[in-house]
C-alpha positions in Angstrom: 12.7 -19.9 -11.0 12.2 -17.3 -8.3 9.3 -15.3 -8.0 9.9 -12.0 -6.8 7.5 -10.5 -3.7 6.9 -7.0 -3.4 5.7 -6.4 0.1 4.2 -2.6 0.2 2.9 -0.8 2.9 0.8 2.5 2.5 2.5 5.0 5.3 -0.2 8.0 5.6 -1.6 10.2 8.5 -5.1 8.7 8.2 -7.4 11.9 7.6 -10.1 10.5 9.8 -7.6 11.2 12.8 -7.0 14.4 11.4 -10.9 15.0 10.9 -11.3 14.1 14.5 -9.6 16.6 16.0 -7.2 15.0 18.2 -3.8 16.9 19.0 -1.2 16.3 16.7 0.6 13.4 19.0 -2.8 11.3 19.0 -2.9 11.9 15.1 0.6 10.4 14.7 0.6 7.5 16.8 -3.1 6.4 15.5 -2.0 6.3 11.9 1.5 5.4 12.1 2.2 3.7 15.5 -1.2 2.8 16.7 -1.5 0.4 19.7 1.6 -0.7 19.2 1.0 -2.6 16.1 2.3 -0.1 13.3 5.2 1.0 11.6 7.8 -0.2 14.1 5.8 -3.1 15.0 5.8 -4.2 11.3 9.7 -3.2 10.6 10.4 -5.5 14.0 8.3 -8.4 11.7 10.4 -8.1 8.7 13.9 -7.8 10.7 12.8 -11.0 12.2 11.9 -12.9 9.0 14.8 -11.4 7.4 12.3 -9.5 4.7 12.2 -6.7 2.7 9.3 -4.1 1.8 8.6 -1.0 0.3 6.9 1.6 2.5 4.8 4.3 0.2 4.9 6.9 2.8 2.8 10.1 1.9 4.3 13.4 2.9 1.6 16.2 2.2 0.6 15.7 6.2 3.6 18.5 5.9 1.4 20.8 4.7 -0.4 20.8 7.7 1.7 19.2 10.8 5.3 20.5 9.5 7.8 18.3 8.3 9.2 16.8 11.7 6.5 13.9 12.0 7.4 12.6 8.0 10.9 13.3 9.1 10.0 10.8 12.2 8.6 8.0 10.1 11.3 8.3 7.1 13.9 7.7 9.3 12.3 5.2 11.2 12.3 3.5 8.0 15.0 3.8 6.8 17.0 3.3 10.2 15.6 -0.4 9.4 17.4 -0.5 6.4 14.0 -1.1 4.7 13.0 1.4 1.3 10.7 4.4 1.0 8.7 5.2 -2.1 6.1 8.2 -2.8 2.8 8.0 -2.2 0.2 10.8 -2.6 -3.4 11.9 -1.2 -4.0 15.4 -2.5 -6.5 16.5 0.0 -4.0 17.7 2.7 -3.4 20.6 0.0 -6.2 22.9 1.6 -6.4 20.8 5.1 -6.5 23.8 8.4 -5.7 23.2 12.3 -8.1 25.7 12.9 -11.1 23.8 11.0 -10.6 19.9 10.2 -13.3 20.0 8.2 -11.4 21.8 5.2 -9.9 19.6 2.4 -9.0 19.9 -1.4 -10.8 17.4 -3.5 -9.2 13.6 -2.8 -8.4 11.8 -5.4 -5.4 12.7 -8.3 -8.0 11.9 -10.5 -9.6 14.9 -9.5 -7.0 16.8 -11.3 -5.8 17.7 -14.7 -2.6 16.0 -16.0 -0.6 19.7 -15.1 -2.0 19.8 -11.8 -1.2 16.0 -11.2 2.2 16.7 -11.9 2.6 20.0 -9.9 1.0 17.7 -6.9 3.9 14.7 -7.6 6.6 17.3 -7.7 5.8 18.9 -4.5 5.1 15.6 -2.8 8.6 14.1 -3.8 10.0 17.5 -2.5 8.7 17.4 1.0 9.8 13.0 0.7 13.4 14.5 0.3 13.2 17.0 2.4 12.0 14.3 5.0 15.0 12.5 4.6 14.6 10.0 2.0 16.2 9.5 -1.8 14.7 10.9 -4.4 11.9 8.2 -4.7 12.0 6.0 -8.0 8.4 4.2 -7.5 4.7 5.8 -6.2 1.3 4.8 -5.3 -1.2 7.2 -5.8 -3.8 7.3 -2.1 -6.5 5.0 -2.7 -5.2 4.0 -6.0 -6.7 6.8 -7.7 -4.5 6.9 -11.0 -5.4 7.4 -14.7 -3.1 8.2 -17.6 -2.6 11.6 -16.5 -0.7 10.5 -13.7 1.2 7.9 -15.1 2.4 11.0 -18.1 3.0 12.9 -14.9 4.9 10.7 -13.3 7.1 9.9 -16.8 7.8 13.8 -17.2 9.1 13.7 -13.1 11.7 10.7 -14.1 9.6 8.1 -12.5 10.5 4.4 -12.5 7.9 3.0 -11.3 4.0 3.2 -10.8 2.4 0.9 -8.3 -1.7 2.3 -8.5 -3.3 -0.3 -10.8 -5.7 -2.2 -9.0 -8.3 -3.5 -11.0 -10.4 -4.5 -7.9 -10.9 -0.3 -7.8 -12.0 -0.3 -11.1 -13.8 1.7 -12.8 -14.8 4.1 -9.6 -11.2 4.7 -8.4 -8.4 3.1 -10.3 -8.3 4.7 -14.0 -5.2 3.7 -15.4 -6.3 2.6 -19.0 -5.3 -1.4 -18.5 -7.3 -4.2 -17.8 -9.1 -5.4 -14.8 -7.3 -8.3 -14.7 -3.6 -6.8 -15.2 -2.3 -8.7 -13.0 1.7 -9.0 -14.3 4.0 -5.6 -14.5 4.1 -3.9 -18.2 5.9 -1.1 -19.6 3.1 1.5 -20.1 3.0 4.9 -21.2 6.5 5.6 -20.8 7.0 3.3 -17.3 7.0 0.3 -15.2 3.3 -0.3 -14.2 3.0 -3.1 -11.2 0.0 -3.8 -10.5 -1.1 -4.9 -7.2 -1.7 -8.8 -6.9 -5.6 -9.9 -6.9 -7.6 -13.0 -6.2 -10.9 -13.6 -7.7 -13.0 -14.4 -4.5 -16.2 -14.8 -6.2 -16.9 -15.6 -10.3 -16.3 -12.3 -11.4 -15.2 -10.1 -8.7 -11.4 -9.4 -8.2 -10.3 -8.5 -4.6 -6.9 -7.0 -3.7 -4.4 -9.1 -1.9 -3.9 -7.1 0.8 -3.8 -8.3 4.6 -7.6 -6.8 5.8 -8.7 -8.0 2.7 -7.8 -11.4 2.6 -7.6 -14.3 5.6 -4.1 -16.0 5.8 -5.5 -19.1 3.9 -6.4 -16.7 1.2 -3.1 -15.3 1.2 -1.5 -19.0 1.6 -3.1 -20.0 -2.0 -2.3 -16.4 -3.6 1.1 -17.0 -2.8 1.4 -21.0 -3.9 -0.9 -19.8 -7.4 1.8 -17.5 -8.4 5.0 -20.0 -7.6 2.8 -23.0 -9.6 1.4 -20.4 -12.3 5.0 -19.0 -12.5 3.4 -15.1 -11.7 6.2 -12.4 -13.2 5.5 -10.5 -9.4 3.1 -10.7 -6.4 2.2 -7.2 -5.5 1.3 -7.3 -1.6 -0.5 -4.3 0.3 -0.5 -3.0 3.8 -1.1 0.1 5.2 0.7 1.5 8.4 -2.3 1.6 10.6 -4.1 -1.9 9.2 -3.3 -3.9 12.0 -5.0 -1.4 14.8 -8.8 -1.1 14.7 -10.2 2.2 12.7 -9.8 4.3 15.9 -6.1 3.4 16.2 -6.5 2.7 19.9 -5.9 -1.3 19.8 -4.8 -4.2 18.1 -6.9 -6.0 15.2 -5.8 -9.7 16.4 -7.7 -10.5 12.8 -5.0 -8.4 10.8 -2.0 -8.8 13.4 -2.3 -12.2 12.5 -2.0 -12.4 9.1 0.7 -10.3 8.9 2.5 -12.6 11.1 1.7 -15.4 9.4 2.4 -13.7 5.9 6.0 -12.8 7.1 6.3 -16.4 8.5 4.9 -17.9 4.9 7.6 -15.8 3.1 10.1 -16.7 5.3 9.6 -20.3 5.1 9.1 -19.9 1.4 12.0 -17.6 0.5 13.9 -19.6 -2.0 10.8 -19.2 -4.3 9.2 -16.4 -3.4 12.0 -13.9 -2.3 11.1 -10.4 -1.5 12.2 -7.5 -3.3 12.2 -3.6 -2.5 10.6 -1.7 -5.6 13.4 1.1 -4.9 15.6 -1.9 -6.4 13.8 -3.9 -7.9 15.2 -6.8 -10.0 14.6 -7.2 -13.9 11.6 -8.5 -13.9 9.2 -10.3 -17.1 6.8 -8.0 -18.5 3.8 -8.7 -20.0 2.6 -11.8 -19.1 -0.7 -13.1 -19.6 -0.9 -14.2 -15.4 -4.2 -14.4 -14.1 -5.6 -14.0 -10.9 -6.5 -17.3 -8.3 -9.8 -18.5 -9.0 -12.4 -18.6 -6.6 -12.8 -21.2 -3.7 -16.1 -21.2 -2.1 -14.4 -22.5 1.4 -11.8 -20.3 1.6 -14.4 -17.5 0.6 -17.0 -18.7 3.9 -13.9 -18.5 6.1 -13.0 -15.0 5.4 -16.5 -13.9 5.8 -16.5 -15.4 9.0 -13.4 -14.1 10.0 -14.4 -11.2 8.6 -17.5 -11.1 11.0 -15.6 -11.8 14.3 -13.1 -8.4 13.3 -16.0 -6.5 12.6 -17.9 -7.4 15.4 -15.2 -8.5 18.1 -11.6 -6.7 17.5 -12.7 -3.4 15.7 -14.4 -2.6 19.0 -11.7 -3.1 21.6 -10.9 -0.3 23.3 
């Protein structure tokens, strides 16, 4: 039996572009096109494979850069006939041109459950206004979510939440499920999916997501959940993970496992077909999967791969 892939990518203005003070081109193309490796760059990758993703594309920049740059990036999207979903960081609610040092406090979390819901509403706003359907699924930024938000996002008519990530646990991730949630649930009134995790080391989870894990990582992720018969594998990206941190050139790390993460789910599709969360299939719910257990050679090979992108391709220039 099929086991369904849920490709996501986190589509944000990264603040520390913003923070920076560049002009408001250099802010764009460093968080969602950056040295060529980005948003198109990844859409060309999935029209290639013949894959499907889910792009949670946050739209508060608006508040600060008008509307025209999410309208850029929605339709660039969706021009790909790929999906766009809601994503949220709440500190562009106070951000200023005029001093980039301004911001409203960062996290949902940070918020009570009315306030929460007043910052979702006006989020999905501006993500119609931008151009896409009313969103179904969200991820809250830096998958800061607790019950509050999932309530929140109930009382909007929301689907779908996407924020659990037990490897964020306790210091970010708050919604009230286990570390180890690993399998979608219906919880507190919607779907929960959690993002996919691997347990690199005895005890500690790590998310599945392409800076966090090398390709081989990824490689036994992906063959644990077809053997283990996984309900979903929750795969993350973010728009400007492929660049280095300044957005000014490729990470040949990153660029590589995303190339060979399109090319495993290509090759794999029969078994492991992707799925966009904006129509997602019926899937099992609460399942008892667990994460991949550790593997003390695949863990040395990340941390020297790791090494070389730290030291090597997070400086180009």
């Amino acid at each position: 039996m099929p086991r369904p892939v849920f490709l996501t990518v986190d589509t944000e203005i990264a603040w520390r572009h913003h923070r920076a003070g560049l002009d408001s081109a250099s802010v764009y193309g460093r968080s969602l096109e950056p040295a060529g490796v980005g948003v198109t760059y990844q859409l060309n990758r999935l029209r290639e494979h013949g894959l499907v993703a889910t792009f949670f594309v946050d739209p508060m920049p608006a508040l600060v850069y008008g509307l025209d740059p999410i309208k850029r990036v929605v339709g660039t999207i969706l021009d790909a006939g790929q999906d766009v979903q809601l994503h949220l960081h709440p500190n562009w609610t106070a951000a200023r041109l005029d001093d980039r040092r301004v911001a409203a406090p960062g996290n949902l979390t940070d918020y009570d459950r009315a306030a929460q819901q007043a910052l979702i509403a006006q989020a999905r706003d501006l993500l119609i206004a931008a151009g896409a359907p009313p969103p179904v699924a969200f991820r809250a930024g830096s998958y800061a979510a607790n019950p509050d938000t999932l309530d929140a996002l109930t009382a909007l008519g929301f689907a779908i939440d996407s924020s659990h990530n037990g490897a964020m646990q306790p210091d970010l991730s708050m919604v009230d499920l286990p570390a180890t949630q690993i399998s979608p649930t219906r919880h507190r009134g919607l779907t929960e999916m959690p993002v996919s995790l691997i347990e690199d080391r005895p005890g500690r989870l790590r998310t599945v997501q392409i800076c966090a894990l090398s390709a081989s990582e990824m490689r036994a992720a992906l063959g644990h959940a077809r053997l283990e018969r996984h309900a979903a594998v929750v795969i993350v990206s973010h728009s400007f993970e492929l660049a280095n941190r300044a957005g000014t050139a490729p990470n040949m790390v990153h660029v590589r496992r995303f190339d060979v993460l399109c090319a495993l789910l290509a090759e794999h599709r029969a078994m492991l077909p992707t799925h966009m969360l904006g129509a997602a299939p019926p899937v099992p719910l609460d399942q008892h999967d667990a994460p991949l257990t550790p593997n003390t050679g695949r863990y040395y090979w990340r941390q020297a791969e790791q090494l070389w992108s730290n030291l090597v391709a997070e400086r180009a220039a």
